[in-house]
N, C-alpha and C positions, 0 to 999 in steps of 0.2 A: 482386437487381439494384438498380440505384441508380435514383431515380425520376426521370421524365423533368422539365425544368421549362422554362420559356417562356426565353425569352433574354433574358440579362441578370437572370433570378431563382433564387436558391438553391432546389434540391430540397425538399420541404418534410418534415419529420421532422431529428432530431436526428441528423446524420454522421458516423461517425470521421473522424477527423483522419487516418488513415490510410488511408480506402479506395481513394486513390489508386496504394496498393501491392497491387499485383492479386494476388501471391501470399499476401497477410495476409487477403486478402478470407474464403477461406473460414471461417477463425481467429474474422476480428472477428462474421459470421454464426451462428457456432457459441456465440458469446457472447452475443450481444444475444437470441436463440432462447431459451437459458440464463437469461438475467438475471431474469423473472419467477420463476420457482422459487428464485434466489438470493433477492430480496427476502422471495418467502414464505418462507423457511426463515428470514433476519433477522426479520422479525418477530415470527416462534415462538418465536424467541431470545429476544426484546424481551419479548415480552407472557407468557412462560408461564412456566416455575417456573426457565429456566437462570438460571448465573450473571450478574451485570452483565458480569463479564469474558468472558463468551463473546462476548456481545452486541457487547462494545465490539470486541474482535476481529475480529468477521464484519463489523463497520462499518469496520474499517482495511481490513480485507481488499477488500473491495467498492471503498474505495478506490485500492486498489493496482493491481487487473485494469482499473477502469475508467479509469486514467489508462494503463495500458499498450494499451489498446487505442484509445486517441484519443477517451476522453470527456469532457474537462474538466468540465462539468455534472456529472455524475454522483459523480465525482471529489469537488469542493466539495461537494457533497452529502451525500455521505458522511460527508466529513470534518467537518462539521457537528452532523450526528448522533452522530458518536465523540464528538462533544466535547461535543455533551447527556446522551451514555451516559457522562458521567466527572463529572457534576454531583451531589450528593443533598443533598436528593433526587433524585430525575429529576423533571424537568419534564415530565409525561407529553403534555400537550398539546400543546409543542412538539416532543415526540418522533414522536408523531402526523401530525401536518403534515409534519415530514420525509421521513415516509415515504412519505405522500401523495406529497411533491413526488419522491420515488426513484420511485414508480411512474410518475408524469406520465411523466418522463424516460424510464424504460424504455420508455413504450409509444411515445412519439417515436420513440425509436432504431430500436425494430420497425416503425412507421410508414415509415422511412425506406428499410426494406429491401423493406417489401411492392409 
């Protein structure tokens, strides 16, 4: 459910852009529910013995669902982090913080629907 907010102020948590499409509702829920276990599996990607190309992959990827599902945020986010994952070295500190800033985001989104 979308959260209630005082009038005249936006719900607080991070929105699709589409949850005004009531049939995409259950879709875009089934995503953001989703979206921590996405991030931790980029991670794993990032930090453990895969390729950089996987890594850089799951970071497009990431970008692609969350722009289809109306998250601009997350989106740029992403795309961000592909394009730290396409530097070398890698910047690992700022690859870090990215990810940081992917979980913020995520847990907004989930915020949004609790």
């Amino acid at each position: 459910h979308l959260p209630e907010a005082e009038p005249g102020q936006a719900p607080s948590g991070l929105v699709s852009q589409h949850w005004e499409a009531h049939g995409f509702r259950p879709l875009i829920i089934e995503y953001v529910n989703d979206l921590t276990n996405t991030l931790d599996y980029l991670s794993d990607t990032i930090m453990k013995t895969a390729t950089e190309a996987d890594a850089l992959n799951n970071a497009k990827q990431l970008a692609a669902t969350a722009g289809l599902y109306g998250y601009p945020p997350i989106t740029e986010a992403a795309h961000e982090l592909s394009t730290l994952l396409s530097f070398d070295p890698l910047p690992t500190d700022m690859i870090y913080e990215q990810l940081t800033n992917l979980q913020t985001l995520a847990k907004s989104a989930q915020s949004a629907l609790d």
